[in-house]
Biopython code that builds the backbone (N, CA, C, O; Angstrom):
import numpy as np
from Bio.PDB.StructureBuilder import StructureBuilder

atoms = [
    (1, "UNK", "N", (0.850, -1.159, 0.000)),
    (1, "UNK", "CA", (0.000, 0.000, 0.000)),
    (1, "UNK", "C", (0.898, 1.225, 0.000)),
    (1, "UNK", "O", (1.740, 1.321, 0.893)),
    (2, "UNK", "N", (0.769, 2.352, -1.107)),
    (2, "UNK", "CA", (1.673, 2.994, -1.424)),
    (2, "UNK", "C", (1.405, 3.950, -0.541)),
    (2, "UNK", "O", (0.227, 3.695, -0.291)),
    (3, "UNK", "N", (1.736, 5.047, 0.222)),
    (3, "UNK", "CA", (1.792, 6.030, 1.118)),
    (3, "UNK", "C", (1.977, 7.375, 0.394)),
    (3, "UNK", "O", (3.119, 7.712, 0.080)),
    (4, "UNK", "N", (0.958, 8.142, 0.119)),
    (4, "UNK", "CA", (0.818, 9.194, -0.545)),
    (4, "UNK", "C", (1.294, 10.764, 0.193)),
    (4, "UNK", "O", (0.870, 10.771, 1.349)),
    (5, "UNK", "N", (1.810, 11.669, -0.038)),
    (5, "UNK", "CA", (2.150, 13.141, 0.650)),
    (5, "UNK", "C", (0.709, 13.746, 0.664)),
    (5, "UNK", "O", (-0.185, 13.624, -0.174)),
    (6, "UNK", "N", (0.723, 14.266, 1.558)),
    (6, "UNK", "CA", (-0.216, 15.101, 2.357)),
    (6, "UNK", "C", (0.163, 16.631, 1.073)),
    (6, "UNK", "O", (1.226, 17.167, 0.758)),
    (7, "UNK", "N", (-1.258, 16.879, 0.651)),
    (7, "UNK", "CA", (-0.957, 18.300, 0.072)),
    (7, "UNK", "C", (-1.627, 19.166, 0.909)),
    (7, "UNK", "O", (-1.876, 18.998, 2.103)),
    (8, "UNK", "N", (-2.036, 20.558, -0.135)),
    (8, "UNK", "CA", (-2.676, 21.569, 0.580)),
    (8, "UNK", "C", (-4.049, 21.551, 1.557)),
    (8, "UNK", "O", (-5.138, 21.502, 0.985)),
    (9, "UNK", "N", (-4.017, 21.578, 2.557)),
    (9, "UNK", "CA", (-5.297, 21.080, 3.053)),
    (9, "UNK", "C", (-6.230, 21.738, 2.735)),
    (9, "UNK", "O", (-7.265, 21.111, 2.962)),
    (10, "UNK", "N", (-6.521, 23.299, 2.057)),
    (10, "UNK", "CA", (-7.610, 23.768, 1.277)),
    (10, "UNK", "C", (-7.500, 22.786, 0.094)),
    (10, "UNK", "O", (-8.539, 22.125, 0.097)),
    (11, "UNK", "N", (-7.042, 22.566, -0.481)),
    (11, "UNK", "CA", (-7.705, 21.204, -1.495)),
    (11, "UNK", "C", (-8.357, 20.417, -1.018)),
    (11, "UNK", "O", (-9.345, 20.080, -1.670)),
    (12, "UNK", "N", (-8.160, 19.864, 0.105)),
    (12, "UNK", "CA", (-8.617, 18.362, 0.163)),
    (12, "UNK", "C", (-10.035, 18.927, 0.832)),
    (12, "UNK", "O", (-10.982, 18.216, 0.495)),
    (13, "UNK", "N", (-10.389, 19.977, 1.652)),
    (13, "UNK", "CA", (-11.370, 20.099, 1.911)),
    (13, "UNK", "C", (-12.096, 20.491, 0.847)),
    (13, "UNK", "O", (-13.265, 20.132, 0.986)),
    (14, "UNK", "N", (-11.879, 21.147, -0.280)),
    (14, "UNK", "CA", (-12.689, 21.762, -1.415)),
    (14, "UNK", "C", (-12.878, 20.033, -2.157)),
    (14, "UNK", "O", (-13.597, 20.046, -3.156)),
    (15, "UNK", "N", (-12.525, 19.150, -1.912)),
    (15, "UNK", "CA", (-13.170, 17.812, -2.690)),
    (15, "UNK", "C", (-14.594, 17.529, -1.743)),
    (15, "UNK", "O", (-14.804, 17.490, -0.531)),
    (16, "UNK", "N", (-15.472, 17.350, -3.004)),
    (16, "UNK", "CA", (-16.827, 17.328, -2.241)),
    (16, "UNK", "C", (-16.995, 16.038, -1.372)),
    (16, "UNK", "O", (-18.065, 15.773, -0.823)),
    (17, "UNK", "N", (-16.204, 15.477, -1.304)),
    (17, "UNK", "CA", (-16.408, 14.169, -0.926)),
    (17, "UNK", "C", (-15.872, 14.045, 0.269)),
    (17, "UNK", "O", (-15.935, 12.955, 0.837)),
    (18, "UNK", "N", (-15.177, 15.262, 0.936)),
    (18, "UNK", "CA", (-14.595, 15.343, 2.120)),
    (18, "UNK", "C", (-15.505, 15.652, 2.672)),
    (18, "UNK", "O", (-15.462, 15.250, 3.835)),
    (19, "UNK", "N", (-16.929, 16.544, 2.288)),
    (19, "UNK", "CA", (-17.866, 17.057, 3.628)),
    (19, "UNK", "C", (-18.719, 15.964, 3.639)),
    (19, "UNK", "O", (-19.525, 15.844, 4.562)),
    (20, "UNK", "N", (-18.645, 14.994, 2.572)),
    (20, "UNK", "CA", (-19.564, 13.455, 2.767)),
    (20, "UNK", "C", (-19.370, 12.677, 4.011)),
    (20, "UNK", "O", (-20.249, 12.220, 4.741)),
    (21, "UNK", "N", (-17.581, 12.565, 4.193)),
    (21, "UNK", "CA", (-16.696, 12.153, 4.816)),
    (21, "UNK", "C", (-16.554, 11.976, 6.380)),
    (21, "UNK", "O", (-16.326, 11.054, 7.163)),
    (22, "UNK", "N", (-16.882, 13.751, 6.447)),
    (22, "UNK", "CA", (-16.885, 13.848, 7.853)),
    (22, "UNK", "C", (-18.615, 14.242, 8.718)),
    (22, "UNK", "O", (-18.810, 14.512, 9.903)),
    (23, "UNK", "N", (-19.569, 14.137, 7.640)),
    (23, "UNK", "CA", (-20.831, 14.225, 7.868)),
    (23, "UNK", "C", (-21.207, 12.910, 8.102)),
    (23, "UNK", "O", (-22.029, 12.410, 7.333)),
    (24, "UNK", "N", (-20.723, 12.204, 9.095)),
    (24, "UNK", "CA", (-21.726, 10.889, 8.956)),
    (24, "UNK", "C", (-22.026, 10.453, 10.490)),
    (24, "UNK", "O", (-21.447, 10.609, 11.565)),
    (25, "UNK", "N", (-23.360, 9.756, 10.002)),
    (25, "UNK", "CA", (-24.195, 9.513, 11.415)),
    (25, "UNK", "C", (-22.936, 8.821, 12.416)),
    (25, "UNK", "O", (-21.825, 8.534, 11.970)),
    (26, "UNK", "N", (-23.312, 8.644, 13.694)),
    (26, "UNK", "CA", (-22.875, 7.616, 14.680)),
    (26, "UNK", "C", (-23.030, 6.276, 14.004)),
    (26, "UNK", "O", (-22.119, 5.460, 13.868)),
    (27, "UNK", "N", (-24.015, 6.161, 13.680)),
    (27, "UNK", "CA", (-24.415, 4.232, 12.864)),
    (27, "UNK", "C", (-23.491, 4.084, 11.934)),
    (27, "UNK", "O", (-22.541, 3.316, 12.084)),
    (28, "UNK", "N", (-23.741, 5.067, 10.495)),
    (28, "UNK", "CA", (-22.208, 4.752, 10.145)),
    (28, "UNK", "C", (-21.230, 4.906, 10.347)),
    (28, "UNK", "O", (-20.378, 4.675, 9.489)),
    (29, "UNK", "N", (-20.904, 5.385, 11.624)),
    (29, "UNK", "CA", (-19.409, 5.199, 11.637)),
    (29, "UNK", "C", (-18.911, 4.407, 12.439)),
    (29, "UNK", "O", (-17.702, 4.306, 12.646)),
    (30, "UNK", "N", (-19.984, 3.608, 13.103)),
    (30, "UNK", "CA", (-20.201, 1.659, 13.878)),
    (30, "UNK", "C", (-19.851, 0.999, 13.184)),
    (30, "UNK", "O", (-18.950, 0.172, 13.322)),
    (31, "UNK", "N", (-20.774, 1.315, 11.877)),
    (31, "UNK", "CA", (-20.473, -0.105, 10.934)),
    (31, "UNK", "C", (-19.174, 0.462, 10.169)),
    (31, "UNK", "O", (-18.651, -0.475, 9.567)),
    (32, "UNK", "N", (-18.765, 1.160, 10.060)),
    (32, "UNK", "CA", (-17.689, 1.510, 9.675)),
    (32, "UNK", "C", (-16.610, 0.731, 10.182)),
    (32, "UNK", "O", (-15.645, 0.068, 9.800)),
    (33, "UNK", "N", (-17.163, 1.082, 11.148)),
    (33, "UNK", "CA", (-15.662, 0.526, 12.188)),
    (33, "UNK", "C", (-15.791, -0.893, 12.635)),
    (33, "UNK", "O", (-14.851, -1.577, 13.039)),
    (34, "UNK", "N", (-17.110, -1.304, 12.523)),
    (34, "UNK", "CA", (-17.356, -2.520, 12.767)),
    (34, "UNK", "C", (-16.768, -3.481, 11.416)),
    (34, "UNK", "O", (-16.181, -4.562, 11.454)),
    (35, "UNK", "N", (-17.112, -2.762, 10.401)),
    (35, "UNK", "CA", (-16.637, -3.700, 9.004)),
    (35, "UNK", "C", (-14.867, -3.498, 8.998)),
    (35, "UNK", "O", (-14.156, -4.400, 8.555)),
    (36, "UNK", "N", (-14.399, -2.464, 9.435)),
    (36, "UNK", "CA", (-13.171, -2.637, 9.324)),
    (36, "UNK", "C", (-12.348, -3.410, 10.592)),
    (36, "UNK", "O", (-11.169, -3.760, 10.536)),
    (37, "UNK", "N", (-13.181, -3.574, 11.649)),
    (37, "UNK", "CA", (-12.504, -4.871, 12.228)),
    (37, "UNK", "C", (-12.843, -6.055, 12.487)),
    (37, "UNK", "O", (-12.328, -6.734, 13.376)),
    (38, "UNK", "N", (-13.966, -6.507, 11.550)),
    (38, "UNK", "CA", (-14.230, -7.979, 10.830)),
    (38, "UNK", "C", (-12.703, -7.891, 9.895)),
    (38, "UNK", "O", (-11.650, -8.453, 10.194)),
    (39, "UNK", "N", (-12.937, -7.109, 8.831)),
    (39, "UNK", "CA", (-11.697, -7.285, 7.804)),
    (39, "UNK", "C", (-10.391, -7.358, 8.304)),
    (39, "UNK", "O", (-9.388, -7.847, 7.786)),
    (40, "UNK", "N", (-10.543, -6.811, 9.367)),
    (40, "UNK", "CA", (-8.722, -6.854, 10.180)),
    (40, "UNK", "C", (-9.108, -8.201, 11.403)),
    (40, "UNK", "O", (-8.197, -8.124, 12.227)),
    (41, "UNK", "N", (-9.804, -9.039, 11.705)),
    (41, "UNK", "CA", (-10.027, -10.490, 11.929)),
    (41, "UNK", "C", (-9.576, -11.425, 10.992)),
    (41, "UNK", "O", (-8.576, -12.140, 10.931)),
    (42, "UNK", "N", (-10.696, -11.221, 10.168)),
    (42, "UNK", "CA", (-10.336, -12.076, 9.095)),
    (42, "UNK", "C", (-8.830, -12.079, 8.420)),
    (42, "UNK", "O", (-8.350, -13.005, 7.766)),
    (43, "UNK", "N", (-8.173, -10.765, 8.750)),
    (43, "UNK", "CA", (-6.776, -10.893, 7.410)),
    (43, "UNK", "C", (-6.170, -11.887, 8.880)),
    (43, "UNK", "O", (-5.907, -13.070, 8.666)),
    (44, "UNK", "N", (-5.993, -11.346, 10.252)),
    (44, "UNK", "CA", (-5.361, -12.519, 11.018)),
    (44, "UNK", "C", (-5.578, -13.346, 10.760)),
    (44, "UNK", "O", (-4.624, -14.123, 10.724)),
    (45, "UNK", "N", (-6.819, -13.857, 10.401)),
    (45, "UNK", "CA", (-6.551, -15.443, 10.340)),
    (45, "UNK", "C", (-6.088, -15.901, 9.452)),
    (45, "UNK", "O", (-5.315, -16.857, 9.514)),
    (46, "UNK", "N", (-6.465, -15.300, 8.344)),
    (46, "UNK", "CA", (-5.366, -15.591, 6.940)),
    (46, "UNK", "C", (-4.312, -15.597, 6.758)),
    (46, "UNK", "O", (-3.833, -16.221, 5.811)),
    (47, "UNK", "N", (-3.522, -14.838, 7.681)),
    (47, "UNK", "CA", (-1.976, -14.551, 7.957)),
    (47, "UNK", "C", (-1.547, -16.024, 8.719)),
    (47, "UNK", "O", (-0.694, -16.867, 8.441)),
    (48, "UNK", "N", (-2.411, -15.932, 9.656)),
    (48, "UNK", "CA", (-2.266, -17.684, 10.839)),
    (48, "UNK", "C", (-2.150, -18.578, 9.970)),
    (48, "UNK", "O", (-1.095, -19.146, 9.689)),
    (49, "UNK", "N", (-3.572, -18.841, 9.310)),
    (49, "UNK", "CA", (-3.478, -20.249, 8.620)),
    (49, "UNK", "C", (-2.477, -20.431, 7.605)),
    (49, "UNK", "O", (-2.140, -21.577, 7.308)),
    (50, "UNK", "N", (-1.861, -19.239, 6.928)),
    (50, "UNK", "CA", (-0.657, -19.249, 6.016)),
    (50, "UNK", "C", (0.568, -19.244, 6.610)),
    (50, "UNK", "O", (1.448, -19.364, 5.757)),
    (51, "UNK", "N", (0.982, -19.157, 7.699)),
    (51, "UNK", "CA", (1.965, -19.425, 8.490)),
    (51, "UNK", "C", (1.791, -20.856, 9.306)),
    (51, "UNK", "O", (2.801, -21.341, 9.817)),
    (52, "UNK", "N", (0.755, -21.410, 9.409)),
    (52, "UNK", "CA", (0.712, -22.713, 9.598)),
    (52, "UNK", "C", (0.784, -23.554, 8.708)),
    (52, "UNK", "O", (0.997, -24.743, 8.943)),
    (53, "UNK", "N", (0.623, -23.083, 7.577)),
    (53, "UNK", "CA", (0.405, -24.032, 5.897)),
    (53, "UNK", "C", (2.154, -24.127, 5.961)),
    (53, "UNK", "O", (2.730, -25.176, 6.249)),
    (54, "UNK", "N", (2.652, -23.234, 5.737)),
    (54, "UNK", "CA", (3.938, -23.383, 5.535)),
    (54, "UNK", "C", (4.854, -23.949, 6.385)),
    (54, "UNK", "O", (5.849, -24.564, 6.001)),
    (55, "UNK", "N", (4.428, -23.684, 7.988)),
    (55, "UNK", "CA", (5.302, -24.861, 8.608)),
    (55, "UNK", "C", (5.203, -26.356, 8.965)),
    (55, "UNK", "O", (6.014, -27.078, 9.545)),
    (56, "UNK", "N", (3.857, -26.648, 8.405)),
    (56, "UNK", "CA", (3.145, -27.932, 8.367)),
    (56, "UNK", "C", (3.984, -28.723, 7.246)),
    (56, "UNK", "O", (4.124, -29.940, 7.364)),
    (57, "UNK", "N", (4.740, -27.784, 5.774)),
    (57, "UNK", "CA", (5.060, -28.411, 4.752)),
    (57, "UNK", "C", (6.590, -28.468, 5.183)),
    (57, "UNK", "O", (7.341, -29.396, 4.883)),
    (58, "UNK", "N", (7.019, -27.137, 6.070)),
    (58, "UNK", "CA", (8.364, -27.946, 6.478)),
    (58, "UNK", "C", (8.647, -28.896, 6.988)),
    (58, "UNK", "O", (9.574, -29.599, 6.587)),
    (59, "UNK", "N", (7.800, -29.219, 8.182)),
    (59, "UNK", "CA", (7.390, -30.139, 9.166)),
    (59, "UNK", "C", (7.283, -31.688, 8.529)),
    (59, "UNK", "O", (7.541, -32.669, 9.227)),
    (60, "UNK", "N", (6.948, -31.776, 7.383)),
    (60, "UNK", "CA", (6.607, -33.040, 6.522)),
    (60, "UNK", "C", (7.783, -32.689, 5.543)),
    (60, "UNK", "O", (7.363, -32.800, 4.391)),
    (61, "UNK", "N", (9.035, -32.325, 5.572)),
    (61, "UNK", "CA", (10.443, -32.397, 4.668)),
    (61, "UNK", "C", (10.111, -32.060, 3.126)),
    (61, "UNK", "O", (10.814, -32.689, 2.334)),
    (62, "UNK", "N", (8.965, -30.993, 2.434)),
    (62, "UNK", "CA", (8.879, -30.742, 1.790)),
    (62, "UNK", "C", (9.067, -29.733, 1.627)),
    (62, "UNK", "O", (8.896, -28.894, 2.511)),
    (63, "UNK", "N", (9.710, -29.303, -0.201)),
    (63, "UNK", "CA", (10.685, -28.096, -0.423)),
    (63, "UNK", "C", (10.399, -27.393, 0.256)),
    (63, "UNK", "O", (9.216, -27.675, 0.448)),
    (64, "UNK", "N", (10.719, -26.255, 1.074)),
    (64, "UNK", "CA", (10.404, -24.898, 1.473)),
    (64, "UNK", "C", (11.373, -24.715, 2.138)),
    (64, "UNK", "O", (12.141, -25.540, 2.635)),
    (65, "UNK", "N", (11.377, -23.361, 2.183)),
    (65, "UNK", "CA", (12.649, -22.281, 2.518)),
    (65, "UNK", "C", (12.670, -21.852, 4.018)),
    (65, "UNK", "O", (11.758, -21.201, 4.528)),
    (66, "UNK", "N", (13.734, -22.249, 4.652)),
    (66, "UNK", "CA", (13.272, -21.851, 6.298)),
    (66, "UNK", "C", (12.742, -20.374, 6.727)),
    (66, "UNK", "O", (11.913, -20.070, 7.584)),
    (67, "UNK", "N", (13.733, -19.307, 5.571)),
    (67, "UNK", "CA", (13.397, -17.991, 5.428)),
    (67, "UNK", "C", (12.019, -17.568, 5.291)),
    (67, "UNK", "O", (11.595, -16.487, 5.700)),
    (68, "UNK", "N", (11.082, -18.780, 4.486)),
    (68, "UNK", "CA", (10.282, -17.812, 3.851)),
    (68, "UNK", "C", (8.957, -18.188, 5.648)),
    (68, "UNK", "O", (8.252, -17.412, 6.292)),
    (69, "UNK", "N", (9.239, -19.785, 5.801)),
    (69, "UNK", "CA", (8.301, -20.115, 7.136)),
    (69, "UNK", "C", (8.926, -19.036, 8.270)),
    (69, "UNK", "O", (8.032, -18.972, 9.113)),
    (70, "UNK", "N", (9.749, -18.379, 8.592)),
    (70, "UNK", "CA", (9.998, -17.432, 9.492)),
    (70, "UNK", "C", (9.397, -16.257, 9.106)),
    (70, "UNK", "O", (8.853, -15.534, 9.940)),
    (71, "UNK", "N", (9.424, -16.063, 8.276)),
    (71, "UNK", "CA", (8.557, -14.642, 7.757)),
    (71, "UNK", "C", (7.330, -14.711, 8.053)),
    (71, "UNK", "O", (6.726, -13.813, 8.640)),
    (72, "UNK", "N", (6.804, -15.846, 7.656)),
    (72, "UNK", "CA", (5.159, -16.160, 7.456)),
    (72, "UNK", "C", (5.372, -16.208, 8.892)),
    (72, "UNK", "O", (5.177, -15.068, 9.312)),
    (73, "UNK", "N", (5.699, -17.042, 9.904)),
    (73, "UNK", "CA", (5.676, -17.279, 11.285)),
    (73, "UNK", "C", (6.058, -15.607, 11.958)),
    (73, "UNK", "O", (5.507, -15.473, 13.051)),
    (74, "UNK", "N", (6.668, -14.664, 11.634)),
    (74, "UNK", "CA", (6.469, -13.535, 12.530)),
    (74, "UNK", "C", (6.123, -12.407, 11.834)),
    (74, "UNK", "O", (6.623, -11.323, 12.131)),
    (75, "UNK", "N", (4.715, -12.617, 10.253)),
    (75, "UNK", "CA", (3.752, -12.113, 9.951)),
    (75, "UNK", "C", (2.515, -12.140, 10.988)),
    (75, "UNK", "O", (1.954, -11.274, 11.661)),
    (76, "UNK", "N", (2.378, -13.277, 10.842)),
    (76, "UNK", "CA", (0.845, -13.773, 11.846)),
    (76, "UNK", "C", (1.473, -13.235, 13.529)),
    (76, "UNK", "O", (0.571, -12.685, 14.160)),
    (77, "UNK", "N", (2.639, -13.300, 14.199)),
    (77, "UNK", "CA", (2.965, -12.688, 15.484)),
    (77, "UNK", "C", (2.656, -11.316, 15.056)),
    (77, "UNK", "O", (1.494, -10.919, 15.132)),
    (78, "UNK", "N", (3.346, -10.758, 14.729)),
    (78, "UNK", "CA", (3.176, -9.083, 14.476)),
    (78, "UNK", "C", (1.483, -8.726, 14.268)),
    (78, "UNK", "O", (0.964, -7.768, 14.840)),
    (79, "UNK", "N", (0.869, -9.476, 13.533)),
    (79, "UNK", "CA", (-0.992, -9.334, 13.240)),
    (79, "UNK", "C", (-1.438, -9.460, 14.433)),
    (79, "UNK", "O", (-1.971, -8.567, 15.093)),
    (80, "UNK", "N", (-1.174, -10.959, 14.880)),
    (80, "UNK", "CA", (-2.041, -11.025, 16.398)),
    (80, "UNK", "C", (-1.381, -9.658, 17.486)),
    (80, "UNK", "O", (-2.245, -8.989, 18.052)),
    (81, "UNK", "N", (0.043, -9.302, 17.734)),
    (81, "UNK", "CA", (0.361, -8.536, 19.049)),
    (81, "UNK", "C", (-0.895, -7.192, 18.380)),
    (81, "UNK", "O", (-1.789, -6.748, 19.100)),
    (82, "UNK", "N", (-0.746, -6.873, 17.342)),
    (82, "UNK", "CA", (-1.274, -5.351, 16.844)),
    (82, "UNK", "C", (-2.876, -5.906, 17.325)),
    (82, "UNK", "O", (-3.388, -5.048, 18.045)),
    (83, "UNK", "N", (-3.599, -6.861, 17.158)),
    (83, "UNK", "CA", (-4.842, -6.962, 17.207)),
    (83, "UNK", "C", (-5.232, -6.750, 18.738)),
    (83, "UNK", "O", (-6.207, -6.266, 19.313)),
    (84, "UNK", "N", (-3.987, -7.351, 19.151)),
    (84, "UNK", "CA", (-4.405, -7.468, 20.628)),
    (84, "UNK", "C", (-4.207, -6.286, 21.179)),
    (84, "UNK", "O", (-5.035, -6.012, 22.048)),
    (85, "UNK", "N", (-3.044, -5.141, 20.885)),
    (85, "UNK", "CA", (-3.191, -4.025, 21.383)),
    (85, "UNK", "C", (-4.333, -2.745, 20.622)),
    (85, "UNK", "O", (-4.461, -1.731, 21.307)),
    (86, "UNK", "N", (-4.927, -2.775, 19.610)),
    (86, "UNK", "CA", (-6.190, -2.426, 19.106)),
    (86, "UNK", "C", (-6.967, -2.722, 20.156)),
    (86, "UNK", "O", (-7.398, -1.774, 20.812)),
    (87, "UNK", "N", (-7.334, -4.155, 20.565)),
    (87, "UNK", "CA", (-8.155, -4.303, 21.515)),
    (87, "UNK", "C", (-8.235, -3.466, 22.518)),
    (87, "UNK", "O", (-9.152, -2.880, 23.093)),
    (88, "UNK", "N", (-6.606, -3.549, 22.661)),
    (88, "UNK", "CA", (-6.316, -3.151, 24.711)),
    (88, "UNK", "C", (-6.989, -1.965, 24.710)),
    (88, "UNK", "O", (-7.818, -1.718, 25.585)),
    (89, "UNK", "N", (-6.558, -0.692, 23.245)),
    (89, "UNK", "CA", (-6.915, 0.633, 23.205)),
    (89, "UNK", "C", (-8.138, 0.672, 22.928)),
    (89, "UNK", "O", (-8.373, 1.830, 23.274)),
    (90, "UNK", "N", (-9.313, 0.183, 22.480)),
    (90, "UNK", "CA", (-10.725, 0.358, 22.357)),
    (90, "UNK", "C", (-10.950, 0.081, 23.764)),
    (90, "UNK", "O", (-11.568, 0.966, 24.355)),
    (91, "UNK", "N", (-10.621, -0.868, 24.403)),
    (91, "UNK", "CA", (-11.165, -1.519, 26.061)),
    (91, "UNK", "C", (-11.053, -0.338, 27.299)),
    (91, "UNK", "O", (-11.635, 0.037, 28.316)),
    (92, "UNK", "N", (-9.684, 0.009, 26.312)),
    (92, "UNK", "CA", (-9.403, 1.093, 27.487)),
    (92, "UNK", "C", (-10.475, 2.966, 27.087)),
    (92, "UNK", "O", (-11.222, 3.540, 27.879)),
    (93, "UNK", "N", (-10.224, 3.275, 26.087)),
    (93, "UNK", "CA", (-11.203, 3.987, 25.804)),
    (93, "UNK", "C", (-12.718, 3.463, 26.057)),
    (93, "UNK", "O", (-13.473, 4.214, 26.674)),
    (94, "UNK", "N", (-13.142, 2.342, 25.655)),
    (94, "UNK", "CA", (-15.030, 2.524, 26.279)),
    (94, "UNK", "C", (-14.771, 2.621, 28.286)),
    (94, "UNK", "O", (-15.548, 3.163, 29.073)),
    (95, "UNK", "N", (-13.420, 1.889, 28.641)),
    (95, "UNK", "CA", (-13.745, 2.302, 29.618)),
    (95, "UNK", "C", (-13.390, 3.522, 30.638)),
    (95, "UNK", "O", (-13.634, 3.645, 31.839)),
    (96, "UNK", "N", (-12.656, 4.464, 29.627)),
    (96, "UNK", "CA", (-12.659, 5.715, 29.882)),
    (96, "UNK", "C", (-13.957, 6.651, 29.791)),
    (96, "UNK", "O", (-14.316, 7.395, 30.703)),
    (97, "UNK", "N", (-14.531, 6.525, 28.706)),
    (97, "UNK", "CA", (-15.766, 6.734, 28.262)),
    (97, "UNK", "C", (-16.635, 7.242, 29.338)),
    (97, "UNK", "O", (-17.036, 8.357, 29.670)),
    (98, "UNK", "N", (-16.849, 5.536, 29.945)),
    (98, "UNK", "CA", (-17.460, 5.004, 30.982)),
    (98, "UNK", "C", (-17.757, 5.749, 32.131)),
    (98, "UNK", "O", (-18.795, 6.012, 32.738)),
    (99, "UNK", "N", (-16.261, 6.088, 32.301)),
    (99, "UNK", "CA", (-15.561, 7.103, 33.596)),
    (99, "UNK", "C", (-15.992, 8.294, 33.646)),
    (99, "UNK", "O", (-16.033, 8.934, 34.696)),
    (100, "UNK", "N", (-16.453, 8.843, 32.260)),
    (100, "UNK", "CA", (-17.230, 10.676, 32.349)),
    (100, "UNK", "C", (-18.273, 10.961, 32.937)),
    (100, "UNK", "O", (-19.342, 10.352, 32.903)),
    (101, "UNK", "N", (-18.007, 11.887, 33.492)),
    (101, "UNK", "CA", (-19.701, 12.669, 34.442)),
    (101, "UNK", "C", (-20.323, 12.973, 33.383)),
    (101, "UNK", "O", (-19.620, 13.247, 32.410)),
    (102, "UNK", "N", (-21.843, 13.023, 33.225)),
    (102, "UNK", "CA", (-22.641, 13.421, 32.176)),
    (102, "UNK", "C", (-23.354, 14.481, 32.681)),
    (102, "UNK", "O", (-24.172, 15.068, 31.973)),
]
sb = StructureBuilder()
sb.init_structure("model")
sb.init_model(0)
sb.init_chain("A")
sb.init_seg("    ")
for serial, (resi, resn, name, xyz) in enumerate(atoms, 1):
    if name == "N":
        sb.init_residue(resn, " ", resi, " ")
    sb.init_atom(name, np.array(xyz, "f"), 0.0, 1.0, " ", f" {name:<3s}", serial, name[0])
structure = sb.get_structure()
């Protein structure tokens, strides 16, 4: 994913699609956030089960590269620690939240 420079920020607000952007209900921006961490579930597990595919085939003395099962093996580590600290920081924000006088 290529990483683009930040331009003039009067541009980016003059794209109409920026006041779409930041106009949106509470609901969508649940499911927003709700669909984007189904999709960041799901890529863990895809990362897991492909780091298990590959050391299952080392494991049974078929071709593969020790390099490439270490990669795959501290792809899926690096996915799960990040998921789990995502977690920690949503847990800890609702229960900051929580903590406000109304």
């Amino acid at each position: 994913m290529p990483i683009e420079s930040v331009g003039n920020p009067a541009s980016i607000m003059a794209n109409p699609g920026y006041r779409n952007a930041i106009e949106t209900t509470p609901a969508q921006a649940g499911n927003s956030f709700s669909t984007w961490l189904n999709d960041a579930v799901g890529n863990l597990n895809e990362t897991r089960a492909a780091s298990d595919v590959k050391t299952e085939a080392m494991a049974r003395g078929e071709d593969v590269d020790l390099h490439q099962v270490m990669i795959a093996g501290q792809k899926a580590s690096i996915a799960l620690e990040t998921t789990v600290e995502v977690r920690n920081k949503a847990i800890e924000a609702y229960q900051e939240i929580m903590r406000m006088q109304v």
